[in-house]
Structure formats: structure tokens, C-alpha cells
N, C-alpha and C positions, 0 to 999 in steps of 0.2 A: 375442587371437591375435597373433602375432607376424606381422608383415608380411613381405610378399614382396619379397627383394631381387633385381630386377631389374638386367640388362645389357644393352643395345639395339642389336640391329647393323642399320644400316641406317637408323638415324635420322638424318637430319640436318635441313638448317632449312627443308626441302621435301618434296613428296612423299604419297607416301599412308602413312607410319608417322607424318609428322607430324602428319597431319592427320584420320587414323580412326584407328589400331592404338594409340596412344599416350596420347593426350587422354587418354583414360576415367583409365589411372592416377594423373594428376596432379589428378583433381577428386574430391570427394565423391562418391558414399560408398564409389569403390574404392581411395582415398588411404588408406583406413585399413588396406583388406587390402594394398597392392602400395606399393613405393617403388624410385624410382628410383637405381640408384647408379654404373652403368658405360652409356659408349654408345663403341661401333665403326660406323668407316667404312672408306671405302677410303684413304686418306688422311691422313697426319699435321694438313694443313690444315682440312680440313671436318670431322675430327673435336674437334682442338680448340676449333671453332668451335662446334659443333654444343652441347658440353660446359657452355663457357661458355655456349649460352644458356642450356639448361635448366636448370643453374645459378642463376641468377638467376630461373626462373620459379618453380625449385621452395624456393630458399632453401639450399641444402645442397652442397655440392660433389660435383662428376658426375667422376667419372672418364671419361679419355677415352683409345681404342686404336685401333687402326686396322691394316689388313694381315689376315692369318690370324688365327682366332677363339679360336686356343688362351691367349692372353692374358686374355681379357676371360671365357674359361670357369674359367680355373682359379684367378679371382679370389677371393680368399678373402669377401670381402664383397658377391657375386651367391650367389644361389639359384638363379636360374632365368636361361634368358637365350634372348629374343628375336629372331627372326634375320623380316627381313622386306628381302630383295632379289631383284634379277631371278630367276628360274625357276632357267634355266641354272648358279648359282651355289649353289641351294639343299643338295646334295649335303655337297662340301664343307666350305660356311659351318656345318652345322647337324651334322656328325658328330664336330667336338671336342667340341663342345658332349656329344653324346651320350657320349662316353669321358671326359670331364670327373666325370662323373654328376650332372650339372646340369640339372634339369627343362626343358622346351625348350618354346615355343612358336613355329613355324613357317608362315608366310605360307601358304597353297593357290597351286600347285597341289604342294608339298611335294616337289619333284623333276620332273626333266623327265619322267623316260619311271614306266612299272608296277616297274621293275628296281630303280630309284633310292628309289621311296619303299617297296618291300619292305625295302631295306638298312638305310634311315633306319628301320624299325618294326622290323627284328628287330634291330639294337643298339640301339635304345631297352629294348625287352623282354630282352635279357641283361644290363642294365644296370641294370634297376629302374626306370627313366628315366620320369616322367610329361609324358604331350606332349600340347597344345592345337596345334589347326589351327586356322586363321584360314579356313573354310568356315564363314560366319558365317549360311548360310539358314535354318539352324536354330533359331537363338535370334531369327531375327523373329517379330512379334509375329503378325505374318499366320498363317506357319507355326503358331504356338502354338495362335491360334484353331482353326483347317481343323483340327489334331488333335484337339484338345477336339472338335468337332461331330462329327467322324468316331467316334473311340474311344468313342462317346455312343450312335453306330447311328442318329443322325437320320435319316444316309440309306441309311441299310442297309449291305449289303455293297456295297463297293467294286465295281463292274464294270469300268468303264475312265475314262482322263482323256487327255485330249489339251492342248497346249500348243503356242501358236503364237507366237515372240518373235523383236522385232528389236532386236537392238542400234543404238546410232544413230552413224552414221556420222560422227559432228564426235567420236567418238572418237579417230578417225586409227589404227586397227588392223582389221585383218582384213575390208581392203575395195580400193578401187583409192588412199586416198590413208592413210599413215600416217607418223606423226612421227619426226621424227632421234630422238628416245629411244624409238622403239619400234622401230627394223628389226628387233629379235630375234623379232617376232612373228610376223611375216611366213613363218618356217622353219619348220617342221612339229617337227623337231629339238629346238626349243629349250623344249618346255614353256610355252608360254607363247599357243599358236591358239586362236579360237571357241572351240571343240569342249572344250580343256583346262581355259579361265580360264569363261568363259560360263558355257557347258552342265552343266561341271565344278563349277561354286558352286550352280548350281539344283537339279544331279544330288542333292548331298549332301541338302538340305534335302526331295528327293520319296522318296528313301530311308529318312530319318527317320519321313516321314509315312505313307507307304504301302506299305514292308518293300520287301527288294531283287527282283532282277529273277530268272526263271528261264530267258530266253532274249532275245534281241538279234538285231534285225539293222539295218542304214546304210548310207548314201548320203550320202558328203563329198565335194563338190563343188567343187574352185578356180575361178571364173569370173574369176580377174581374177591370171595368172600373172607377169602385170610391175604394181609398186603404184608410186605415186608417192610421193615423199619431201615432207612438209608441213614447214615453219617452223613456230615456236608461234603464230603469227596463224592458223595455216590454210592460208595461200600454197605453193603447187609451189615448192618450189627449184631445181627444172632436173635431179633427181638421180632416176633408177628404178632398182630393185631388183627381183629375179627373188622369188616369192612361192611356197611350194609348200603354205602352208596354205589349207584351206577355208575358205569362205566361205559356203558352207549345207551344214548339216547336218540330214540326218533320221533319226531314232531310230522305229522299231515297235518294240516287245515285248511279254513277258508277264511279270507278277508273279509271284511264289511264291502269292502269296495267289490268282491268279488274274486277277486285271483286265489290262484290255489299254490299253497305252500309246501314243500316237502324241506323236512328238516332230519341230517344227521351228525351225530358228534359221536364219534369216537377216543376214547379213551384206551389207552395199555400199549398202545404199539412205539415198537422201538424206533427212533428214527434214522431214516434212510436220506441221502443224499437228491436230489434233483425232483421228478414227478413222482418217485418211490413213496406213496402213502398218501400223494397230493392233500399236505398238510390244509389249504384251503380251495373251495373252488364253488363260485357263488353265481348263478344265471338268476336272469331279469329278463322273460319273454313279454312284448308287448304285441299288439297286433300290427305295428310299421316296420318294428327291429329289435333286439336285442343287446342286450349288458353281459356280459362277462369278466368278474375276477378272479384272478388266481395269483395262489402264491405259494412259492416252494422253498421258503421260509419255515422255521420246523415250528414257530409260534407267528407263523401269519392267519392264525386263524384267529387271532385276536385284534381284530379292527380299533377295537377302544384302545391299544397303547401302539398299535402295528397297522403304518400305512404304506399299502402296495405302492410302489413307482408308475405303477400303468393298470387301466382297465382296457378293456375294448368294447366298441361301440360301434354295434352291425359291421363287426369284423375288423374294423380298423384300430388299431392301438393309439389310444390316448395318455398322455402322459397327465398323473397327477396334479394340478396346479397347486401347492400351500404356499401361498404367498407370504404370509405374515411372519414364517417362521415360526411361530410359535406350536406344541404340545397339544396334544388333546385337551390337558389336564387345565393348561395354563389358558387356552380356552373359555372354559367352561368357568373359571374361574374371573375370567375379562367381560364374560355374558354377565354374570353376576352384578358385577359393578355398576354396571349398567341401571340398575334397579330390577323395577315389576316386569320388567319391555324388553329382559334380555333373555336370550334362547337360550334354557338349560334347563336341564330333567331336576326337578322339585319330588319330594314323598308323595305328590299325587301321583305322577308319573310312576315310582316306584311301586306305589300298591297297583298301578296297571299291569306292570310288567311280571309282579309277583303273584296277581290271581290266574296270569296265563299258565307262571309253574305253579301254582298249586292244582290248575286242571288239568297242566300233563299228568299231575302226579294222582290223582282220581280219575283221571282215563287210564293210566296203564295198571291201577289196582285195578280196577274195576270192570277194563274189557271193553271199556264203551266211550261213543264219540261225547265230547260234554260242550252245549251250547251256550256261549257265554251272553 
């Protein structure tokens, strides 16, 4: 098979594309399906810098762009091309790309608002366009098991699952203290609260597992409308900012299938050591037996980059099987290759996951349950 040529926007020599989204291609065994050949930043600087390193990591000469993405899409020598930058940006950055006719893989949450990642999904589909979304809950290994036991009937039909998670707050987003490179989060606006990156990564992966929702209703809550501004130590800088995103969020609903969901995410608490705040803790009732995760990890409520060592299954602890070794990320990435036939959330997927928050967020203005 002829490998993927890739072009990377958004890569540079930090960050999270450097450090999850990326990796997987430069190593065994997705080095044989994907190769690196172009990266974009914002910057003539950071992008030639960025060039030159992977360059040298990978052996090969990286073309480097920087500015608007119609360069680096309409390169003759990309395939595909990677766009992984703030929220706010995603629109934009990732629709030459789509007019390009260049296969696209796109960070979550795939545009800020439901409006944004309709447009990016219906020019992908007038286009021919194949898109991977980096909602990577999917291809844990966690996720993979919970279906196999489920799809199996161990414990019968689905009834209800409820899910209680805290993000931990030495994050610096979506609490009273967040980082100079995060004000964006802080805005309801910007694509990028709880509710969107959170709730929105776990949304995908209870989707997969347990088909989508037939009704919704929410309670988003700001408790903390002025946040404070952290240095990368941690420290207040002296500087606050007005915050108009939530900071708990609660989801009830009901499945197509019929089970009933209760959903809570808290944001702002400080974290504590052992069961103190039970950063995650996720039940799966059926009518034979029961599912239980947990984890006391201060960011194991993030299943898409965070996989527990054990669940339990009608009481008895299971231990994880990930056999392959391999990342969420790197995954999702291997499904790809694969072609049309491999398991990975596409902008279709995304507009599903994105019209269920846009009706938390018209149920909790509005008071009322919203049927989708």
C-alpha cells in the first residue's frame, strides 16, 4: 500500500499534535501506512523551525507553510492533511483543506458551535472528502472491551448508566484559575468549555457504545464568572477575566434503545489524593448484571487519552486487555488506513455528538426536556 502523505497544521515543537496526534505516524507500524511531508503554523518562524525538526527526526525533508492552509492543501505532494488548532480556528483552517479535495483529519471539537461543523461535514460530502475526527474515546481499549461484554448480552439489555466525572483542576480551564494559553476557554463562544472538549470526547465514545440519545435534558451551571489568569507554574498573575462557560454540567436522558442516562461533570475542585472527589466513576446496569469503572486518577475522567487498568463485571474485576500496544490516537489513525471499512468517528459522527450539546445547551436555557 502506498502510504499517506501527510501535511500538519498545527504542529509545531510543543503542544498536544506534538505530543499525541503525531507521534503514532513517525513510529512503527503506522510509519508504513502514513508519511510525513508538509507542516503549517502560524508563522514563517515556528514553522520553519517546527520543519526542520521533523526533518531530522524523520530523515526526509518536511516542507514547511505557515498563514492560511490553501498552500499546504494544494500541495501536490500531501494527501491528506491534518489541521489540529484552537477550536475557534477550526472552521476556516480545515475548509481549504476540504475544497482542496484533500482527505482531512480534524482535532474535536471540529468547530466551535453545531452550524460550523454541519458546513465542515456537508463540504466534506460534496467533495468526496474522507475525514477522521480526533474523538479518540472510541478506539480505547476500555471502550472496545464494555462493547464486546455488552454486544455479547452478559448483561442483558442495557437499562440505564450513569456517570459521575471530575476533570482536575491543575488543568487551568474551566474552573476559577486558567492559563494565559487558555483564556479562549473561558467564553462559551469559542468552542472550546467542559461541556464541548469534556463531555463532548466522552459523548462520542457512550454513543458508539450504547447508540444515540432519543431525548435530553441540562443544567450548565457557571459558578465561578470571573476566573483567574495562571502562569505555567500555576501562580495568579494578577490578571481576571469574565468567564461565561460552565463549570457543572448535568445531562439526564433516554436512549433510542431505551436506557436511561444520568450525566455529571464537574469542574473547579481542587484535587485530592485517593476516592477524595472520585475523579471518575461510570455504572452500566443491565437486566443480568452490571459494569463498573472507576478511577482515582485526577484526569481519568478522560477515557479518550486515559485508560483504566481494570473495570468490573458483576462484581468481579477485570483487567483491561490492550493488546496491540498502541494509543487511542494511533488507533484511530490505523482504522483510517484501512480505507471506507475502518472504525473511526468522521464529521458525521461529529455533527451527532455536536447536536446533543447544542440541546443540552437549549434544554438548560430554556427549562425543558428537548427531543431529538
Amino acid at each position: 500500500m502506498t502510504p499517506i502523505r501527510v501535511g500538519f497544521v498545527g504542529l509545531s515543537q510543543s503542544g498536544w499534535a506534538s505530543y499525541t496526534l503525531a507521534p503514532p505516524l513517525l513510529q512503527p507500524p503506522l510509519s508504513a501506512s502514513y508519511v510525513l511531508t508538509a507542516i503549517s503554523t502560524s508563522n514563517p518562524t515556528s514553522a520553519s523551525a517546527s520543519a526542520g525538526n521533523y526533518s531530522k527526526l524523520t530523515g526526509r525533508t518536511i516542507k514547511a507553510y505557515h498563514g492560511p492552509t490553501t498552500g499546504i492543501a494544494n500541495d501536490e505532494v500531501v494527501d491528506m492533511v491534518a489541521v489540529a488548532v484552537r477550536a475557534p480556528y477550526h472552521k476556516e483552517t480545515a475548509l481549504p483543506v476540504i475544497q482542496a479535495g484533500k482527505d482531512l483529519f480534524i482535532e474535536w471539537p471540529a468547530g466551535r458551535t453545531l452550524a460550523e461543523t454541519k458546513e465542515l461535514a456537508e463540504a466534506a460530502k460534496c467533495r468526496g472528502v474522507r475525514t477522521l475526527v480526533g474523538s479518540q474515546a472510541r478506539q480505547s481499549g476500555l471502550i472496545r472491551e464494555l462493547k464486546g461484554v455488552i454486544d455479547s448480552g452478559k448483561i442483558g439489555r442495557v437499562l440505564s448508566t450513569t456517570v459521575t466525572a471530575r476533570p482536575h483542576r491543575e488543568l487551568f480551564a474551566w474552573g476559577p484559575y486558567i492559563s494565559e494559553g487558555a483564556k479562549y476557554t473561558a467564553s462559551i463562544g469559542e468552542g472550546a468549555t467542559m461541556l464541548d472538549i469534556a463531555v463532548g470526547h466522552f459523548l462520542d465514545g457512550l454513543l458508539y457504545l450504547l447508540g444515540p440519545f432519543s431525548s435530553i435534558s441540562a443544567v450548565l451551571e457557571n459558578q465561578f464568572p470571573t476566573t483567574q489568569i495562571v502562569d505555567s507554574t500555576g501562580k495568579p498573575t494578577g490578571e481576571t477575566i469574565p468567564q461565561t462557560a460552565a463549570n457543572q454540567v448535568m445531562i439526564i436522558g433516554t436512549l433510542e434503545r431505551g436506557a436511561v442516562v444520568s450525566m455529571h461533570w464537574r469542574g473547579g475542585l481542587e484535587t485530592r489524593g485517593g476516592k477524595a472527589g472520585t475523579p471518575f466513576m461510570w455504572t452500566i446496569d443491565g437486566e443480568k448484571g452490571s459494569i463498573r469503572v472507576e478511577s482515582d486518577e485526577p484526569s481519568g475522567s478522560f477515557v479518550h487519552v486515559r485508560t483504566p487498568a481494570s473495570y468490573f463485571l458483576n462484581g468481579e474485576e477485570v483487567k483491561v486487555k490492550v493488546k496491540d500496544g498502541l494509543s487511542n490516537s494511533a488507533r484511530a489513525w490505523a482504522e483510517f488506513a484501512k480505507g471506507p471499512d475502518g472504525d473511526y468517528s468522521t464529521l458525521d459522527d461529529a455533527v451527532r455528538t455536536k447536536t446533543l450539546l447544542d440541546a443540552a445547551t437549549r434544554s438548560a436555557a430554556e427549562g425543558k426536556r428537548i427531543d431529538l
